[in-house]
N, C-alpha and C positions, 0 to 999 in steps of 0.2 A: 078339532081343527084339522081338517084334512082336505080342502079343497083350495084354487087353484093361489089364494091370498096366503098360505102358510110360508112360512119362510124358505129360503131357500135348501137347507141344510136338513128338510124336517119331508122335504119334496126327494131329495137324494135317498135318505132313507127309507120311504114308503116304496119306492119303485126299487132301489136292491134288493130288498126282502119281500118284495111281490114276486122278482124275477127268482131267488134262489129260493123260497121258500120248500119248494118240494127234495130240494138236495138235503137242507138244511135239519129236515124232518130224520137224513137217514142218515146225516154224520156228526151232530150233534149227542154229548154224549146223554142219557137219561138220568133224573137223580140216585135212580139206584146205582151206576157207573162211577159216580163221583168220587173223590178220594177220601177215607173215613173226617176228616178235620172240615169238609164244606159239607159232609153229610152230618154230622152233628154242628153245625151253624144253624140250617135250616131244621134243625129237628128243635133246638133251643129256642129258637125263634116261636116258630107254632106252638111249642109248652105254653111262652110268653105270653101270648096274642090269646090264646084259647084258652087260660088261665085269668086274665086279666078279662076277657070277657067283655070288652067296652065295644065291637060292633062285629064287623066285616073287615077280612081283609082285600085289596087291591094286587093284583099280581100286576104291574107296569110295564110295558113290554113284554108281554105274557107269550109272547110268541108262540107256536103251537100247543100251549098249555098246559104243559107236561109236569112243572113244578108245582102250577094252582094245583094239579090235578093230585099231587104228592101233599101238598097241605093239607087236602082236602080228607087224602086218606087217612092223616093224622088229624084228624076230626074237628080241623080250623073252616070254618065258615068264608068263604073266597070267592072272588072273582076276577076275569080278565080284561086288561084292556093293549089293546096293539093298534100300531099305528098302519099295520100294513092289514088291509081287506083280505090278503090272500093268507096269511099265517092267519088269521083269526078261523078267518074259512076253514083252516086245517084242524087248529084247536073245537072248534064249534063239532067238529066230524067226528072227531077222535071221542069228545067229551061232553054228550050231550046232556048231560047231568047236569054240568056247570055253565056258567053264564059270560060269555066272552062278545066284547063289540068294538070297535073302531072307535079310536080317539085319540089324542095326543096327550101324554102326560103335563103337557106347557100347559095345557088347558083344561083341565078334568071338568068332565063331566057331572060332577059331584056338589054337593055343598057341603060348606065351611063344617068341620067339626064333626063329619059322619062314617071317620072310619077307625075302624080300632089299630088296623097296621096296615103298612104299605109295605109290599116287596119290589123291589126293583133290581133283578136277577142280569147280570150280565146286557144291563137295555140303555147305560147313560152315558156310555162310553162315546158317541156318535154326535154327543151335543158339546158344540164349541166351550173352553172353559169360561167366557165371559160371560155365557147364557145358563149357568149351573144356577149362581143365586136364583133366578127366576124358576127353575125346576124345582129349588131345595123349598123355595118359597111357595110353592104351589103343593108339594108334599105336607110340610107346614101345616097349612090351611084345612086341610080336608083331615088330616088328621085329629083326632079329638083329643084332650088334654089326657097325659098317659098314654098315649097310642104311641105304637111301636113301631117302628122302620128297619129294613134290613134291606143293607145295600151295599152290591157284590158284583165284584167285576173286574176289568182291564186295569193294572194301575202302571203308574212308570217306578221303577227304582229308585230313581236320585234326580234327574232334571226332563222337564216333562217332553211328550213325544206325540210328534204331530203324524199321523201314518193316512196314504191315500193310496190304495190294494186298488190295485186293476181287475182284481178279478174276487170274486167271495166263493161263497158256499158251490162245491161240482164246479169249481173255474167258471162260471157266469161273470160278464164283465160288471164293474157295481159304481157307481159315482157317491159313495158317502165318505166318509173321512173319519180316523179314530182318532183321540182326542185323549192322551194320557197321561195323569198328573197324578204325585206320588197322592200314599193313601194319608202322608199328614195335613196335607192340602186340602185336602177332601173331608179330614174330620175338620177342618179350619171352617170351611165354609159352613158345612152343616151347622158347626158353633153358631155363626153369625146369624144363620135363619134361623134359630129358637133353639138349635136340640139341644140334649145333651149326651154325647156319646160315651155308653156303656162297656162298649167294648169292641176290639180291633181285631183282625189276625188278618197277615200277611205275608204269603205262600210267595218267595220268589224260587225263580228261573237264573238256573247257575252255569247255563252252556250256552258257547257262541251269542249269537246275536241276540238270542231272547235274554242276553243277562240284563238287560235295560227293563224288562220288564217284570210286572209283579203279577198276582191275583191281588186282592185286596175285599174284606170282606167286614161291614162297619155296621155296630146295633146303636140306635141314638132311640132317645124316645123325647114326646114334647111334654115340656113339664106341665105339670096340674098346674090350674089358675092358683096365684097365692093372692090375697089381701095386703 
């Protein structure tokens, strides 16, 4: 879903990270960078997924591809998808190996039931919370019974935070909006669209103004079909 009928909030995001994408590339940390407790998240994760063996994974907002590309070295069978043409551009350059295309998570490309795990890395922070069930519900779906989700990102501390940054990545000005609600919220929801959440951790921020804010990092998986 990416032409001129996409929603409003889904059009602000494409065009900030068309515009900052090349900054984005040089100040963005890499997963080797990461701090030991989000680099063994994503290491647990791919055991998971590449153990359990049930398909491909989905890197969702895979932005220049740099984590698929870290799954991948951990020997998880992946792909990308981003909303913005110009981060993918970048991922496509960087990683010709792997397979990255334009699309929206609201609306994958996919059918029902054909993926073994979805990562959604730092990418769902930017969608309204009243528009998550329909996200959580479209992860849901493509996911296949036992398939694994890990999903990581912006959270709020204690009452949620609506943020509109004038500028992003290298000061480029950006018109999207973040969107942050605590990480109990977040497994709430997931509950409601099928998963069942495995496991939590969340990294807060103990100085000045970032204390309102978390990292938040959530393993759900959807349950096998029962009789």
């Amino acid at each position: 879903m990416t032409d001129d009928s996409s929603p409003t909030y889904l059009t602000a995001i494409r065009t900030s990270y068309d515009t900052v994408a090349a900054d984005y590339v040089q100040l963005v940390k890499t997963p080797a960078e990461l701090d030991p407790l989000s680099r063994a998240m994503l290491t647990a994760f791919a055991e998971s997924v590449r153990t359990a063996g049930l398909g491909p994974v989905a890197d969702l907002g895979c932005g220049p591809g740099r984590v698929a590309a870290h799954l991948a070295a951990l020997g998880v069978p992946v792909f990308g998808i981003d909303l913005s043409p110009k981060m993918t551009e970048l991922a496509r350059d960087a990683h010709p190996d792997l397979d990255f295309t334009v699309g929206s998570m609201t609306a994958l490309p996919i059918r029902a039931n054909a993926l073994g795990g979805i990562l959604a890395y730092y990418s769902t922070h930017h969608t309204p919370p009243d528009q998550l069930p329909t996200l959580y519900a479209e992860f849901h779906r493509t996911l296949t019974p036992g398939g694994l989700l890990m999903l990581a990102g912006h959270a709020a501390v204690d009452e949620p935070l609506h943020l509109r940054p004038a500028q992003g990545h290298g000061g480029h000005p950006v018109s999207y909006e973040s969107h942050l609600i605590p990480a109990e919220r977040i497994a709430e929801l997931l509950r409601r669209a099928g998963f069942v959440v495995t496991a939590r951790l969340v990294q807060g921020l103990d100085e000045g103004a970032e204390a309102k804010r978390a990292f938040a990092t959530l393993l759900a998986r959807k349950p096998h079909i029962t009789c």
